[in-house]
N, C-alpha and C positions, 0 to 999 in steps of 0.2 A: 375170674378166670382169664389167663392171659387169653388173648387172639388176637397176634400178629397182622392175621389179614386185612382185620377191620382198621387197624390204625393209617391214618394218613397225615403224611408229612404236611407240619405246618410250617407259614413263612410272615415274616412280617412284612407290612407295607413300607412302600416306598419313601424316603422323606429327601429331604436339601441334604440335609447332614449324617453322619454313619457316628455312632457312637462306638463302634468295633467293627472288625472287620467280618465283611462279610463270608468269605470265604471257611466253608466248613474245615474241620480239621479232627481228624481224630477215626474212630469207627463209631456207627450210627448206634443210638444205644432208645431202648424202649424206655416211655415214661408211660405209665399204668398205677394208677390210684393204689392196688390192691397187689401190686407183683414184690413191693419188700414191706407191706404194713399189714395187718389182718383188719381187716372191716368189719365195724359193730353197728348197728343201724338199732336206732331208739325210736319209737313212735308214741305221744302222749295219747291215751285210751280216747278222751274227748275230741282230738281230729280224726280218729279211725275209726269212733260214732258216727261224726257228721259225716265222713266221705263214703262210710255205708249206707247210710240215709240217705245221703242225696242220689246215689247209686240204684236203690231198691224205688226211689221216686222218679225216677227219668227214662222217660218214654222210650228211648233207645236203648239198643241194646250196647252200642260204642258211644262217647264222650270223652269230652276233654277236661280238666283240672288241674290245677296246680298243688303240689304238696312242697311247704318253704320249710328251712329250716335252717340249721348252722352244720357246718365240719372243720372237727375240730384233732388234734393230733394228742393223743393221750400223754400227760406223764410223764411215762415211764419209754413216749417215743415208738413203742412197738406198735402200736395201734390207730385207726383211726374211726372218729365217730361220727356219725351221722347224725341228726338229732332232728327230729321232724315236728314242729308244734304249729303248724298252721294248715290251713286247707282253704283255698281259692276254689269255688267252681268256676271259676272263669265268665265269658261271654258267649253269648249263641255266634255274635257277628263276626 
């Protein structure tokens, strides 16, 4: 879903040298993962075991974890995939 609101303008840092110029030119245009591709999001069954498990085993009710995986642009270019095969619980500290 686009939303305009949430995006904020990034910039890069400062260096000695300017590889182009800085000075914008042109009209500000959105860059959004999902506004000219369709998104397919894969998950393998065995990390969405363990991060139910570790989920149904953890004292609280909020936690943190990581879920890694690759994106990858299809093909055929219309699409892009998500591909999720790992599962970090992370650290308490």
């Amino acid at each position: 879903r686009f939303v305009p609101e949430r995006m904020v303008p990034f910039s890069f840092p400062l260096s000695k040298r300017a590889l182009w110029d800085p000075v914008p030119m042109g009209d500000v245009i959105a860059s959004h993962i999902a506004y000219y591709r369709n998104p397919k999001l894969s998950m393998m069954e065995k990390t969405l075991r363990l991060a139910y498990r570790h989920a149904k085993q953890h004292e609280k009710k909020l936690f943190s974890c990581f879920l890694l995986g690759t994106l990858a642009v299809d093909e055929d270019e219309e699409s892009i995939t998500l591909t999720i095969d790992r599962f970090d619980p992370g650290r308490e500290v």
